[in-house]
MARMARMI-496040 format. One record per residue (C-alpha): residue number from 1; x, y, z. Coordinates in steps of 0.05 Angstrom, whole numbers, m for minus. Each point is the difference from the previous one (the first is absolute). Layout:
# MARMARMI-496040
> tiro|xx|yy|zz
> NUM|X|Y|Z
...
This chain:
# MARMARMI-496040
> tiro|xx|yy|zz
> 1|591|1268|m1821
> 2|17|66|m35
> 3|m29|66|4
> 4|m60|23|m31
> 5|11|84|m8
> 6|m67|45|m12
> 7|19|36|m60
> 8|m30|66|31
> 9|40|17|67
> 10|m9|73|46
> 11|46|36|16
> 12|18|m28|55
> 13|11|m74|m34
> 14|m75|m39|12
> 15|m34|m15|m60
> 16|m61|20|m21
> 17|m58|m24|m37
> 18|m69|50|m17
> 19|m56|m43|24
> 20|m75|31|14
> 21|27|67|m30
> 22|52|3|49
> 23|76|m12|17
> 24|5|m60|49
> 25|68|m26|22
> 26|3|m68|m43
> 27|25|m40|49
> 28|m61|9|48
> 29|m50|m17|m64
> 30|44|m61|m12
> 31|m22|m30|67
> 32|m64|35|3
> 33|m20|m45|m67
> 34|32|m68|37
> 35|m49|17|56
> 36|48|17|47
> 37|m28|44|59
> 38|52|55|6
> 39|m56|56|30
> 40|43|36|54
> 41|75|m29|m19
> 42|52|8|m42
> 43|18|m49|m59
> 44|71|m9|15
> 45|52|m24|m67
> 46|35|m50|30
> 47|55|6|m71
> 48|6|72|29
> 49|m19|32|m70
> 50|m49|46|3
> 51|m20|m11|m70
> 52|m10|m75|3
> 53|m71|m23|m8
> 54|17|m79|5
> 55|m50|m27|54
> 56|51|m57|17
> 57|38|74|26
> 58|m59|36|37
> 59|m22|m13|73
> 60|m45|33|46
> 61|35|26|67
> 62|m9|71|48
> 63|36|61|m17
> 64|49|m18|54
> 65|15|m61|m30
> 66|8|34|m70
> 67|45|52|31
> 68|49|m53|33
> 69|3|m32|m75
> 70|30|68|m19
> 71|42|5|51
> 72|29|m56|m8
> 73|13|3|m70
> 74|11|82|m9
> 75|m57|8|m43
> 76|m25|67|21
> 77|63|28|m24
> 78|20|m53|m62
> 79|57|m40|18
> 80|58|32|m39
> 81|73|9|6
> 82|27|70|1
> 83|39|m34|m55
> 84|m59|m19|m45
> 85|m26|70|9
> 86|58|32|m19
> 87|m9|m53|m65
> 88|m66|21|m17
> 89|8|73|m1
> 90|65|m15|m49
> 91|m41|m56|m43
> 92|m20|28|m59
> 93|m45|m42|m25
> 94|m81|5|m7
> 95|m26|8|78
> 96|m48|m58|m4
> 97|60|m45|m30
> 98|44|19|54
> 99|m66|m12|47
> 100|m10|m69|m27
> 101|72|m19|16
> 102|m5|34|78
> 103|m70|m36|17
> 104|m27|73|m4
> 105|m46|39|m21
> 106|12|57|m56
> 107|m24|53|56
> 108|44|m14|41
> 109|56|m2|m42
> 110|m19|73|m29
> 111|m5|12|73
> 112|76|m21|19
> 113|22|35|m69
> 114|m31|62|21
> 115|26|m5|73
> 116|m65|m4|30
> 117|15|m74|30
> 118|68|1|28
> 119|61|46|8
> 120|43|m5|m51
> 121|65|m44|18
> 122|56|25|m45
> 123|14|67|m22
């Protein structure tokens, strides 16, 4: 099964719905509505996106356990080549196009185009 992305993501990649006149991360409300007790844990995306809302992708686990997911994948620090980088900051297309095509979010793409997420490779 594909992945279902919030249309409203943070900063940092989660998405985000306004529910009871506040943010909530909408991956926790997802599972909160299926009755799933997730009071003290962490709902861990088992797709590894962030954005993705699909409960066939969401399980409940401890922050270790969500930290050894990242780990293991290189999700704290999206897993890019120095080469796809170097891509991005030459692409010259619209940032959420060139986000749609890198499994990214447009943030973060400003982010690497502006230097904030990585050192640039090539001079």
């Amino acid at each position: 099964m594909t992945c279902i992305d919030a249309s409203r993501v943070t900063l940092n990649g989660y998405g985000v719905v306004w529910l009871n006149g506040k943010e909530q991360r909408a991956h926790r409300v997802i599972l909160r509505e299926l009755h799933v007790p997730i009071a003290g844990m962490e709902v861990r995306h088992l797709c590894h996106n962030k954005r993705c809302i699909n409960p066939d992708h969401l399980t409940v686990g401890t922050h270790q356990e969500n930290m050894a997911d990242s780990a293991a994948i290189n999700t704290m620090d999206h897993k890019l080549t120095l080469e796809e980088v170097d891509e991005i900051r030459r692409d010259s297309r619209p940032q959420q196009a060139i986000a749609d095509d890198y499994g990214l979010n447009q943030s973060n793409v400003s982010r690497i185009k502006s230097g904030d997420r990585r050192k640039q490779t090539t001079p």
